[in-house]
C-alpha positions as CSV (number, residue, x, y, z in Angstrom):
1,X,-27.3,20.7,40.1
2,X,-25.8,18.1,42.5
3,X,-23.8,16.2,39.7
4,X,-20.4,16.4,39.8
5,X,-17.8,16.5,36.8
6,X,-17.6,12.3,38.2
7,X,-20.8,11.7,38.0
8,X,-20.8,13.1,33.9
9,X,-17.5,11.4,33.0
10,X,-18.9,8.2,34.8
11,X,-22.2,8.6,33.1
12,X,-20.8,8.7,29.6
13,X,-18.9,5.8,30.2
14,X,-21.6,3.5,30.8
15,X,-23.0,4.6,27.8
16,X,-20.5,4.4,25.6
17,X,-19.9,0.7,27.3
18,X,-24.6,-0.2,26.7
19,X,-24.1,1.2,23.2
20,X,-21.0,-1.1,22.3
21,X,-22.9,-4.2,23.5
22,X,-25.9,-3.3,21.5
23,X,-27.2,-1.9,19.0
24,X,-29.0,0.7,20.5
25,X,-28.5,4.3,21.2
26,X,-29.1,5.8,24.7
27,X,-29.5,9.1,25.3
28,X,-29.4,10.7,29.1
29,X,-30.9,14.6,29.9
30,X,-31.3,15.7,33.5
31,X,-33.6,18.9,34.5
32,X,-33.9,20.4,37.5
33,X,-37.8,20.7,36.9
34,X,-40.0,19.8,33.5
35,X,-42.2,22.9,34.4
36,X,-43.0,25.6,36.2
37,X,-46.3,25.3,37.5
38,X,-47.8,28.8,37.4
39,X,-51.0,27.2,36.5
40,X,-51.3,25.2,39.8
41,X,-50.6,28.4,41.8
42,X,-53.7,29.9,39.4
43,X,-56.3,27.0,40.5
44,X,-55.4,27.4,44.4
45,X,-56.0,31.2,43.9
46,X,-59.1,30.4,42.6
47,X,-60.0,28.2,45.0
48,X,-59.1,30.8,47.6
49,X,-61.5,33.2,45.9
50,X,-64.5,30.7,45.7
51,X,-63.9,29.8,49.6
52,X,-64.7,33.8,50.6
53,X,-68.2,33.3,50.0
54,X,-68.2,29.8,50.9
55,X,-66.9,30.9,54.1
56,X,-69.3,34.1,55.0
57,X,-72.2,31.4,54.6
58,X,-70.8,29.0,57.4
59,X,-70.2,32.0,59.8
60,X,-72.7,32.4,62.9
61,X,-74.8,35.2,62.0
62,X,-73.7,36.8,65.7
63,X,-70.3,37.2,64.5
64,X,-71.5,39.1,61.1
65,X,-74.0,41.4,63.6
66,X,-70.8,41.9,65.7
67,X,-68.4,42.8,62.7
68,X,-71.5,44.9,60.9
69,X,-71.4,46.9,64.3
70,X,-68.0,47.4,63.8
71,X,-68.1,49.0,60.5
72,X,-71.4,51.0,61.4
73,X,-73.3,52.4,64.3
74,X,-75.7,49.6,65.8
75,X,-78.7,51.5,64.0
76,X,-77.2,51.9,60.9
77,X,-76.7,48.7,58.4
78,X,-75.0,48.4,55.3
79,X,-76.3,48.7,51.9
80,X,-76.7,46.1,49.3
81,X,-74.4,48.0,47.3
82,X,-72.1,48.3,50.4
83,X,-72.5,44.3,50.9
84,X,-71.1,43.6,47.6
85,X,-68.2,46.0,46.9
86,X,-67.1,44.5,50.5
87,X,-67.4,40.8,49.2
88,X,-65.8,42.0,45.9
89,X,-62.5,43.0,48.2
90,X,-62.4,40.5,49.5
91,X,-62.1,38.0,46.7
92,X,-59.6,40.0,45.4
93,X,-57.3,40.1,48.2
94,X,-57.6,36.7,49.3
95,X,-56.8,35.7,45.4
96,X,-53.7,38.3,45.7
97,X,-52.9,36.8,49.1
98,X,-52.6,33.1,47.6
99,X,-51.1,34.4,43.8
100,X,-48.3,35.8,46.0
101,X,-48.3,33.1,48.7
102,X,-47.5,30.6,45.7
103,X,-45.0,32.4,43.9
104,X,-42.3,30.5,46.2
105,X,-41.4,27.6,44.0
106,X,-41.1,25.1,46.7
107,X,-44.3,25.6,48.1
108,X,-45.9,25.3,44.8
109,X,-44.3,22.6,44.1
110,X,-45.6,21.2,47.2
111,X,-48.9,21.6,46.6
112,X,-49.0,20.3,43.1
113,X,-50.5,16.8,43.1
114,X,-48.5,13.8,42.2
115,X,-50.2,13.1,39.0
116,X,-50.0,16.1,37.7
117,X,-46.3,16.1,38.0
118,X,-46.2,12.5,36.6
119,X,-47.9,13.9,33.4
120,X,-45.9,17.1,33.2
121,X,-42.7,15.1,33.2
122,X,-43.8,12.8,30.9
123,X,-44.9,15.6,28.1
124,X,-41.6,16.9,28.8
125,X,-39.9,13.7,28.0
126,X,-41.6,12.6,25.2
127,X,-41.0,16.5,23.9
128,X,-37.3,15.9,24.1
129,X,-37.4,12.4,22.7
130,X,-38.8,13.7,19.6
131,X,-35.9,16.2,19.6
132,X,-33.3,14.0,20.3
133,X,-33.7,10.8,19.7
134,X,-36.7,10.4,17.0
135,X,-35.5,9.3,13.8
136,X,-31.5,9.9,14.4
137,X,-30.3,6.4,14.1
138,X,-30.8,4.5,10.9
139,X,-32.8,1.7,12.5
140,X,-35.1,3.7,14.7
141,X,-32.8,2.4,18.2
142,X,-32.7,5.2,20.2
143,X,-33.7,5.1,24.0
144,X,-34.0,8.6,26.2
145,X,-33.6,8.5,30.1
146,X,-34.9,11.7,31.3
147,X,-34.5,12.5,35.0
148,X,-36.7,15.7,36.7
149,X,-34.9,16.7,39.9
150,X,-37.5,18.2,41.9
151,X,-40.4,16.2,40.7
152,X,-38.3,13.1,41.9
153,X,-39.7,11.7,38.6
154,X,-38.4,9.9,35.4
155,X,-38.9,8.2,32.2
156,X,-38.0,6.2,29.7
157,X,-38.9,6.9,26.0
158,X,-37.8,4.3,23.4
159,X,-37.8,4.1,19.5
160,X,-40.2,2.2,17.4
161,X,-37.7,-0.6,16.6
162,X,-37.0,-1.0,20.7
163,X,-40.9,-0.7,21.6
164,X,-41.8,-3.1,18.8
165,X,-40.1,-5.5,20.8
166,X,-40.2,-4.7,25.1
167,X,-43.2,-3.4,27.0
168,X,-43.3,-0.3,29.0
169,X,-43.1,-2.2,32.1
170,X,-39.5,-3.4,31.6
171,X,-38.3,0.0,32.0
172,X,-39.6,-0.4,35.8
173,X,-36.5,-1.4,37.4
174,X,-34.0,0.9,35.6
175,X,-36.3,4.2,36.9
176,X,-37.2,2.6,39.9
177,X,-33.3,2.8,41.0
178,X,-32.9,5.8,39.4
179,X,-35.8,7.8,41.5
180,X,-34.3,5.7,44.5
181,X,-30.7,7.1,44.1
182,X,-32.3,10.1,43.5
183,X,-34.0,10.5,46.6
184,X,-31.2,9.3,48.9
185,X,-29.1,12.4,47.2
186,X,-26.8,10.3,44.4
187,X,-28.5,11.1,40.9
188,X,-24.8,10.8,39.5
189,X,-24.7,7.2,40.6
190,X,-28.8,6.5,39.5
191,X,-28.5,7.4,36.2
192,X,-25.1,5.5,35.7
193,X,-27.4,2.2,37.4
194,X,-30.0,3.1,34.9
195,X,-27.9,3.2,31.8
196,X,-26.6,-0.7,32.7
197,X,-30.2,-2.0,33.1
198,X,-31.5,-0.1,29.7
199,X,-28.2,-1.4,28.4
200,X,-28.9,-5.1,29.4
201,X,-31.8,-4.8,28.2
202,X,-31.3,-3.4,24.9
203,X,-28.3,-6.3,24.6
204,X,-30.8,-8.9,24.7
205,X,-33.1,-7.4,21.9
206,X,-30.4,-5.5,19.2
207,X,-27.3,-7.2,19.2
208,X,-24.6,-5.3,18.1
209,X,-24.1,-5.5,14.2
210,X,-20.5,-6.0,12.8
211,X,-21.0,-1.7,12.0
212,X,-22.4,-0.2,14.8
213,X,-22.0,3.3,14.7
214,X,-22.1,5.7,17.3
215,X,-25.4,7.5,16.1
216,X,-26.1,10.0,19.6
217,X,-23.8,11.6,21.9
218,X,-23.0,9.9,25.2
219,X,-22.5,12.7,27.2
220,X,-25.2,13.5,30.4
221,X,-27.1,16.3,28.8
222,X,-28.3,19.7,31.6
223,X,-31.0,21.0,30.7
Protein backbone atom coordinates (compact mmCIF):
# COMPACT_ATOMS: atom_id res chain seq x y z
CA UNK A 1 0.00 0.00 0.00
CA UNK A 2 1.98 3.18 -1.01
CA UNK A 3 0.64 5.36 1.94
CA UNK A 4 2.94 6.30 4.38
CA UNK A 5 2.32 6.76 8.27
CA UNK A 6 2.40 10.86 6.67
CA UNK A 7 0.06 10.47 4.43
CA UNK A 8 -2.56 8.86 7.39
CA UNK A 9 -1.67 11.45 10.01
CA UNK A 10 -2.02 14.17 7.21
CA UNK A 11 -5.28 12.61 6.05
CA UNK A 12 -6.94 12.72 9.46
CA UNK A 13 -6.10 16.09 9.80
CA UNK A 14 -7.89 17.47 6.98
CA UNK A 15 -10.69 15.73 8.28
CA UNK A 16 -10.91 16.59 11.46
CA UNK A 17 -10.22 20.34 10.06
CA UNK A 18 -13.71 19.74 6.92
CA UNK A 19 -15.70 18.30 9.88
CA UNK A 20 -15.02 21.44 12.27
CA UNK A 21 -16.15 23.84 9.45
CA UNK A 22 -19.21 21.93 8.76
CA UNK A 23 -21.51 20.02 9.78
CA UNK A 24 -20.86 17.11 8.01
CA UNK A 25 -19.02 13.89 8.57
CA UNK A 26 -16.44 12.54 6.11
CA UNK A 27 -15.38 9.31 6.04
CA UNK A 28 -12.10 8.06 3.87
CA UNK A 29 -11.40 3.97 3.01
CA UNK A 30 -8.71 3.05 0.51
CA UNK A 31 -8.50 -0.65 -1.13
CA UNK A 32 -6.11 -1.91 -3.11
CA UNK A 33 -8.84 -3.50 -5.52
CA UNK A 34 -12.96 -3.55 -5.02
CA UNK A 35 -12.89 -7.10 -6.60
CA UNK A 36 -11.23 -9.82 -7.84
CA UNK A 37 -12.42 -10.43 -11.12
CA UNK A 38 -12.48 -14.21 -11.48
CA UNK A 39 -15.56 -13.77 -13.56
CA UNK A 40 -13.75 -11.75 -16.30
CA UNK A 41 -11.06 -14.38 -16.50
CA UNK A 42 -14.37 -16.94 -16.89
CA UNK A 43 -15.93 -14.99 -20.04
CA UNK A 44 -12.28 -14.81 -21.92
CA UNK A 45 -12.08 -18.65 -21.33
CA UNK A 46 -15.17 -18.92 -22.87
CA UNK A 47 -14.53 -16.90 -25.44
CA UNK A 48 -11.32 -18.98 -26.06
CA UNK A 49 -13.48 -22.14 -26.21
CA UNK A 50 -16.09 -20.73 -28.74
CA UNK A 51 -13.11 -19.39 -31.06
CA UNK A 52 -11.76 -23.34 -31.56
CA UNK A 53 -14.46 -23.98 -33.78
CA UNK A 54 -14.71 -20.63 -35.05
CA UNK A 55 -11.30 -21.05 -36.02
CA UNK A 56 -11.25 -24.74 -37.68
CA UNK A 57 -14.02 -23.12 -40.12
CA UNK A 58 -11.74 -20.19 -41.37
CA UNK A 59 -8.77 -22.66 -41.92
CA UNK A 60 -7.91 -23.64 -45.80
CA UNK A 61 -9.11 -27.02 -46.12
CA UNK A 62 -5.30 -27.93 -47.55
CA UNK A 63 -3.99 -27.27 -44.17
CA UNK A 64 -6.79 -29.77 -42.44
CA UNK A 65 -5.82 -32.51 -45.42
CA UNK A 66 -2.22 -31.86 -44.47
CA UNK A 67 -2.76 -32.13 -40.56
CA UNK A 68 -5.35 -35.23 -41.18
CA UNK A 69 -2.34 -36.86 -43.02
CA UNK A 70 -0.42 -36.30 -40.15
CA UNK A 71 -2.60 -38.07 -37.70
CA UNK A 72 -3.39 -40.95 -40.34
CA UNK A 73 -2.09 -42.66 -43.33
CA UNK A 74 -3.10 -40.69 -46.59
CA UNK A 75 -5.81 -43.48 -47.22
CA UNK A 76 -7.10 -43.62 -43.95
CA UNK A 77 -9.43 -40.63 -42.57
CA UNK A 78 -10.87 -40.10 -39.34
CA UNK A 79 -14.09 -41.01 -38.02
CA UNK A 80 -16.94 -38.80 -37.06
CA UNK A 81 -16.54 -40.03 -33.72
CA UNK A 82 -12.73 -39.35 -34.03
CA UNK A 83 -13.58 -35.71 -35.38
CA UNK A 84 -15.40 -34.86 -32.36
CA UNK A 85 -13.52 -36.21 -29.31
CA UNK A 86 -10.60 -34.23 -31.20
CA UNK A 87 -12.69 -30.92 -31.21
CA UNK A 88 -13.84 -31.76 -27.65
CA UNK A 89 -9.83 -31.54 -26.54
CA UNK A 90 -9.42 -29.01 -27.90
CA UNK A 91 -12.03 -26.82 -26.26
CA UNK A 92 -10.96 -28.03 -23.22
CA UNK A 93 -7.32 -27.17 -23.40
CA UNK A 94 -7.62 -23.95 -24.93
CA UNK A 95 -10.28 -23.05 -22.06
CA UNK A 96 -7.55 -24.46 -19.48
CA UNK A 97 -4.85 -22.53 -21.45
CA UNK A 98 -6.75 -19.09 -20.87
CA UNK A 99 -8.31 -20.15 -17.04
CA UNK A 100 -4.56 -20.38 -16.25
CA UNK A 101 -3.32 -17.67 -18.57
CA UNK A 102 -5.71 -15.22 -16.50
CA UNK A 103 -5.02 -16.33 -13.14
CA UNK A 104 -2.15 -13.51 -13.02
CA UNK A 105 -3.99 -10.60 -11.46
CA UNK A 106 -2.45 -7.94 -13.47
CA UNK A 107 -3.25 -9.34 -16.65
CA UNK A 108 -6.74 -9.78 -15.68
CA UNK A 109 -6.97 -6.79 -14.56
CA UNK A 110 -5.84 -5.65 -17.92
CA UNK A 111 -8.19 -7.07 -19.77
CA UNK A 112 -11.23 -6.16 -17.71
CA UNK A 113 -13.01 -3.31 -19.52
CA UNK A 114 -13.29 0.10 -18.06
CA UNK A 115 -16.86 -0.03 -17.29
CA UNK A 116 -16.96 -2.89 -15.65
CA UNK A 117 -14.45 -1.71 -13.19
CA UNK A 118 -16.37 1.67 -12.84
CA UNK A 119 -19.47 -0.50 -11.75
CA UNK A 120 -17.52 -2.89 -9.59
CA UNK A 121 -16.07 0.04 -7.68
CA UNK A 122 -19.07 1.68 -7.35
CA UNK A 123 -21.07 -1.45 -5.78
CA UNK A 124 -18.21 -1.62 -3.62
CA UNK A 125 -18.57 1.89 -2.43
CA UNK A 126 -22.01 2.17 -2.01
CA UNK A 127 -21.58 -1.45 -0.01
CA UNK A 128 -19.37 0.35 2.46
CA UNK A 129 -21.27 3.49 2.68
CA UNK A 130 -24.22 1.64 3.95
CA UNK A 131 -21.73 0.12 6.51
CA UNK A 132 -20.14 3.09 7.55
CA UNK A 133 -21.71 5.99 7.07
CA UNK A 134 -25.66 5.22 6.57
CA UNK A 135 -27.57 6.37 9.40
CA UNK A 136 -24.53 7.17 11.92
CA UNK A 137 -24.94 10.77 12.35
CA UNK A 138 -28.13 12.18 13.74
CA UNK A 139 -28.88 14.37 10.74
CA UNK A 140 -28.11 11.94 8.00
CA UNK A 141 -24.45 14.05 7.04
CA UNK A 142 -22.14 11.61 6.34
CA UNK A 143 -19.99 11.71 3.12
CA UNK A 144 -17.61 8.38 2.10
CA UNK A 145 -14.45 8.92 -0.22
CA UNK A 146 -13.51 5.54 -1.34
CA UNK A 147 -10.36 5.21 -3.32
CA UNK A 148 -9.59 1.62 -5.53
CA UNK A 149 -5.87 1.47 -6.08
CA UNK A 150 -5.55 -0.68 -9.07
CA UNK A 151 -8.76 0.25 -10.76
CA UNK A 152 -7.36 3.90 -10.55
CA UNK A 153 -11.14 4.61 -9.66
CA UNK A 154 -13.12 6.49 -6.94
CA UNK A 155 -16.23 7.68 -5.53
CA UNK A 156 -18.12 9.67 -3.56
CA UNK A 157 -21.25 8.51 -1.67
CA UNK A 158 -23.15 11.07 0.41
CA UNK A 159 -26.08 11.06 2.93
CA UNK A 160 -29.70 11.90 2.23
CA UNK A 161 -29.42 15.33 4.06
CA UNK A 162 -26.07 16.14 1.72
CA UNK A 163 -27.72 14.73 -1.65
CA UNK A 164 -30.95 16.52 -0.91
CA UNK A 165 -29.07 19.47 -1.43
CA UNK A 166 -25.75 19.02 -4.19
CA UNK A 167 -25.75 16.96 -7.39
CA UNK A 168 -23.51 14.13 -8.17
CA UNK A 169 -21.64 16.23 -10.47
CA UNK A 170 -20.13 18.45 -7.78
CA UNK A 171 -18.19 15.65 -6.50
CA UNK A 172 -16.21 15.83 -10.08
CA UNK A 173 -13.39 17.92 -9.08
CA UNK A 174 -12.58 16.35 -5.62
CA UNK A 175 -12.22 12.60 -7.52
CA UNK A 176 -10.97 14.11 -10.42
CA UNK A 177 -7.72 15.21 -8.35
CA UNK A 178 -7.84 12.33 -6.35
CA UNK A 179 -7.54 9.73 -9.49
CA UNK A 180 -4.93 12.32 -10.87
CA UNK A 181 -2.68 12.11 -7.68
CA UNK A 182 -3.27 8.78 -7.84
CA UNK A 183 -1.96 8.04 -11.11
CA UNK A 184 1.15 10.27 -10.85
CA UNK A 185 2.08 7.82 -7.55
CA UNK A 186 0.78 10.31 -4.42
CA UNK A 187 -2.68 8.85 -3.19
CA UNK A 188 -1.53 10.18 0.31
CA UNK A 189 -1.57 13.64 -1.00
CA UNK A 190 -5.06 12.93 -3.42
CA UNK A 191 -7.10 11.98 -0.81
CA UNK A 192 -5.85 14.81 1.68
CA UNK A 193 -6.90 17.38 -1.82
CA UNK A 194 -10.09 15.46 -1.88
CA UNK A 195 -11.11 15.81 1.73
CA UNK A 196 -10.61 20.05 1.34
CA UNK A 197 -12.85 20.13 -1.75
CA UNK A 198 -15.74 17.72 -0.02
CA UNK A 199 -15.08 19.87 2.92
CA UNK A 200 -15.65 23.20 1.11
CA UNK A 201 -18.30 21.90 -0.20
CA UNK A 202 -20.02 20.56 2.67
CA UNK A 203 -19.21 24.16 4.44
CA UNK A 204 -21.31 25.92 2.09
CA UNK A 205 -24.40 23.54 2.54
CA UNK A 206 -24.29 22.39 6.63
CA UNK A 207 -22.81 25.02 8.57
CA UNK A 208 -21.46 23.97 11.64
CA UNK A 209 -24.13 24.04 14.58
CA UNK A 210 -23.06 25.48 17.96
CA UNK A 211 -22.90 21.20 18.94
CA UNK A 212 -21.29 19.62 16.36
CA UNK A 213 -20.16 16.37 17.37
CA UNK A 214 -17.63 14.24 16.05
CA UNK A 215 -20.14 11.42 14.85
CA UNK A 216 -17.33 9.12 12.45
CA UNK A 217 -13.74 8.43 12.85
CA UNK A 218 -11.24 10.58 10.94
CA UNK A 219 -8.72 8.16 10.47
CA UNK A 220 -7.81 6.87 6.57
CA UNK A 221 -9.48 3.44 6.84
CA UNK A 222 -7.22 0.05 4.74
CA UNK A 223 -9.22 -2.12 3.59
Amino acid sequence: MPLSPDDFARISTAVAKAESESDGEIVTIVARRSDAYHDVALHYAILAMLLVPAWWAAVPQGWIDRWTGALVDWNGELTRPAIMLLMFAKLILAFLFARLLLTWRPLRLALTPGRTKSRRVHRRAVQLFRTSCELKTRGRTGVLIYLSLEERRAEIVADRAIVEKVEPEIWGDAMAVLVDEVKHGRPGAGMVQAVEKVGAVLATILPPEQHNPDELPNRLIVL
